[in-house]
N, C-alpha and C positions, 0 to 999 in steps of 0.2 A: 571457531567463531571469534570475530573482532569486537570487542570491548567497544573501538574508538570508531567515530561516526566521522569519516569523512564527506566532505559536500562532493557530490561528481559533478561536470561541465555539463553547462547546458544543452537540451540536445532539440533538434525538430522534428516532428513527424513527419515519418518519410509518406511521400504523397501514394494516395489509394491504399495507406496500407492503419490502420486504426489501432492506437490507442490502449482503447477500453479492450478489446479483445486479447490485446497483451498483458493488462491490468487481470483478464479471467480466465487468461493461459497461467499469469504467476499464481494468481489468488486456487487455482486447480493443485499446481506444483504445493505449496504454502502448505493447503488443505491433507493432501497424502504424505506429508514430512511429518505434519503432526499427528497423523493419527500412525505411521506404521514408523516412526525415528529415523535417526539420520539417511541421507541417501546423496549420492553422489551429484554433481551439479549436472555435467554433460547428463549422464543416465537421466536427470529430471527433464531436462531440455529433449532428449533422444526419444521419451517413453510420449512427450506432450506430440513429437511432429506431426504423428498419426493424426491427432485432434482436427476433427472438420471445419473450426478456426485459424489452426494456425498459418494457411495461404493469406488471411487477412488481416495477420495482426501482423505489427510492427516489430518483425522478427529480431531487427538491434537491439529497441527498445524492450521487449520480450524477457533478452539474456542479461541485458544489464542492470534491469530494474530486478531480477531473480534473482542476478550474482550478491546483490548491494541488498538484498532485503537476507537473503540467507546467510553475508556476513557480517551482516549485524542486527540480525534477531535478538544476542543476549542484551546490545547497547539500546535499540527498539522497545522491548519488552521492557528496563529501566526507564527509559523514559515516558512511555507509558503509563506506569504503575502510578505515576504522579497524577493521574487526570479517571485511575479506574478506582472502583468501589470495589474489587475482590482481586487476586494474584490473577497474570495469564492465562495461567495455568485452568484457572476455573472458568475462566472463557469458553466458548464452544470455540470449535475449531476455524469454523467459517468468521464470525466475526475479529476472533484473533487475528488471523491469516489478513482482513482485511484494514485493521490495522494498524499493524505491520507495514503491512506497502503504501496507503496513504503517512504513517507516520515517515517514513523511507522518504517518498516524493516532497512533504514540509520538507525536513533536514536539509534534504539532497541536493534538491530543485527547485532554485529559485526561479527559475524561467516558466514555470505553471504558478498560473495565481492559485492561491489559499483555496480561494473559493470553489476553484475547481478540483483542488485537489477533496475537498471534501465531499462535492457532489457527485464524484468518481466511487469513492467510499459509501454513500449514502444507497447509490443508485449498484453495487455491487449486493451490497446487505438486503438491497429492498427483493432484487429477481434470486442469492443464494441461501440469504440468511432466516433463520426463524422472525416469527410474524414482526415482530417488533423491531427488532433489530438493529433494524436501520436506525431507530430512534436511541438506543445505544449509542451506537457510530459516529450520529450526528453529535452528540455529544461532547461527546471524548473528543473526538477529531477540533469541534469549537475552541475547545479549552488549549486544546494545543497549538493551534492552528493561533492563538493569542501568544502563548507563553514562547513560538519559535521563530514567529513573523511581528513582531509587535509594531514594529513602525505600518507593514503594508495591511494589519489586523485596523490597527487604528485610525489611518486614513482611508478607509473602506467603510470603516464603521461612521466616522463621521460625514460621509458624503450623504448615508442614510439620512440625515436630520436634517 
């Protein structure tokens, strides 16, 4: 695992093909890394194709938001720990896992607004995570989503008033 967080290029949704279903194709992969330890990338990608989503998600996006969250979980997990009230580790796995990949998408990707990147977060936690959860997510992802974006946090925030 890589310590150091690079930004990756921005990318587009390739048309008819979604997003969020790639976001709970990783957040699926994430969820069985952490409960059964490490496992091979392709293998994670190979074991998902079977999945009755994956014709619909955005199979680029899919690999590369997995590659970029898996190699930098231990740099993720630090940066996190700044915005959580207990280790990762004590996280359930579902809201770990999720994020992880929104924290991934602030860093990464600056071509998705904040905003979205945390109603992706919210609305993952709301349909996988225990009941609350989401309100968790919403949280942490806020906090960070200030401390990683401050210029585009801040003129969003004032447009509010």
């Amino acid at each position: 695992m890589s310590d150091s967080i690079q930004p990756a290029k921005p990318r587009q949704a390739k048309p008819g093909k979604s997003r969020r279903k790639s976001r709970e194709l990783v957040l699926k992969a994430i969820y069985r890394r952490f409960l059964n330890g490490d496992g091979e990338l392709h293998q994670m990608i190979s074991d998902l194709a079977d999945d009755e989503d994956f014709e619909r998600a955005d199979q680029t996006y899919f690999q590369e938001l997995l590659q970029g969250v898996m190699e930098n979980v231990a740099a993720l997990d630090q940066r996190l720990s700044e915005f959580l009230d207990r280790s990762a580790t004590e996280l359930s796995p579902i809201e770990h896992g999720i994020l992880c990949i929104a924290a991934y998408e602030l860093i990464h990707d600056m071509s998705i607004p904040y905003r979205v990147v945390i109603n992706e977060g919210v609305e993952l936690a709301k349909s996988y995570g225990g009941t609350d959860g989401y309100k968790y997510v919403n949280g942490v992802l806020d906090k960070l989503a200030a401390a990683t974006r401050p210029n585009e946090f801040k003129s969003r925030s004032q447009k509010q008033f």
